[in-house]
C-alpha positions, 0 to 999 in steps of 0.5 A, a space after each residue: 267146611 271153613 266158616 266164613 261168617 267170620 272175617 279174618 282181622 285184616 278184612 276188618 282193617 280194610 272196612 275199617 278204612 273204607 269207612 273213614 275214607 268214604 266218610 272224609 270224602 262226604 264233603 267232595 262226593 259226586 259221580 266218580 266216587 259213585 262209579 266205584 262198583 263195590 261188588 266187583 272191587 276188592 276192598 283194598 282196591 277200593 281204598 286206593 281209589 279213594 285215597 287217591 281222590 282224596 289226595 286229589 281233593 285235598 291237594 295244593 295248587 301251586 306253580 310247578 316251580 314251587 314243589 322244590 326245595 329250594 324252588 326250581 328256578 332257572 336262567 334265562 336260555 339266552 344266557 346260556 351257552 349251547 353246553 350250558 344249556 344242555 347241562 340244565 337241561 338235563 338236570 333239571 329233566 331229571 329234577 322233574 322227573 324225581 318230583 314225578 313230572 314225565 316229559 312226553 312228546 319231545 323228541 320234536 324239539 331241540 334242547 333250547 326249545 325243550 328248555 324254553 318250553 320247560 322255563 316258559 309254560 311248564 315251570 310256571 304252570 299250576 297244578 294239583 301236587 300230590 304226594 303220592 309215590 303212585 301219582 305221575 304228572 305227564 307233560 305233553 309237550 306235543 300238544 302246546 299251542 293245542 294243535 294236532 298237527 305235531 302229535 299227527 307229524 311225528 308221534 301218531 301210530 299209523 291207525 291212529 293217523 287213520 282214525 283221524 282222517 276217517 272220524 274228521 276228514 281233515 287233511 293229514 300232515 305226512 308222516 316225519 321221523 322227530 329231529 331229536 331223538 332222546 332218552 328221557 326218564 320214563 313212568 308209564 301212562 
């Protein structure tokens, strides 16, 4: 019969861990730290989730422009030729990406809108940067001016197109396919 009063050394590393972390977090506890039910997690599982609030607490805020180094900058799009335009484009798609910004919902754009949208509002954004290999930022560039109609247009599931007119009853715009198909790198949500 094993004895299992005796934790084995990696179980005690976890504790150890857990301990520190909960103990870190004490200045930031609220309800969502609370909502972590011990008895049905993993300690391991539970660690990761409170390492990752903690990264979240103690992250910087800073414009998105600023978490690269140099800092990404880019020319105006009406300095750049349609070639041009689509080289920085894709450069710098892939620069966000690296720094695990995900571009979701573009495929309603051209390239100079997707450009100016990434110049105007997404550069220049501040949010929370956290170092963590397992944190992506998703960017949902159908949702800009707050309006439903482009996500219900071209991205909406036809149940979810449903739902929306059963729970508001609001007038649905017709179903397009987006002009702009692309392949953009993908992390998933």
């Amino acid at each position: 019969m094993e004895d299992r009063s005796r934790s084995c050394p990696e179980e005690v590393e976890h504790l150890l861990l857990n301990a520190r972390l909960r103990d870190e977090l004490e200045p930031y506890m609220d309800e969502a730290i609370m909502s972590v039910n011990v008895a049905e997690v993993p300690t391991p599982v539970e660690n990761e989730f409170l390492a990752s609030m903690l990264a979240w607490e103690r992250a910087p805020i800073v414009p998105i422009y600023q978490w690269f180094s140099p800092e990404l900058r880019l020319p105006p799009a009406d300095q750049l030729s349609d070639r041009e335009l689509r080289d920085v484009l894709w450069d710098t798609i892939h620069k966000l990406f690296d720094a695990r910004i995900v571009l979701d919902f573009t495929d309603h754009l051209s390239d100079r809108d997707l450009y100016c949208l990434i110049y105007r509002d997404i550069l220049s954004s501040h949010e929370k940067k956290i170092d963590s290999p397992h944190n992506y930022l998703h960017w949902d560039c159908a949702d800009v001016s707050g309006d439903p109609e482009i996500w219900l247009r071209y991205y909406a599931t036809e149940q979810e197109r449903k739902d929306w007119v059963e729970d508001l009853s609001e007038p649905l715009p017709e179903h397009e396919d987006p002009p702009y198909p692309r392949q953009l790198p993908r992390r998933p949500l």
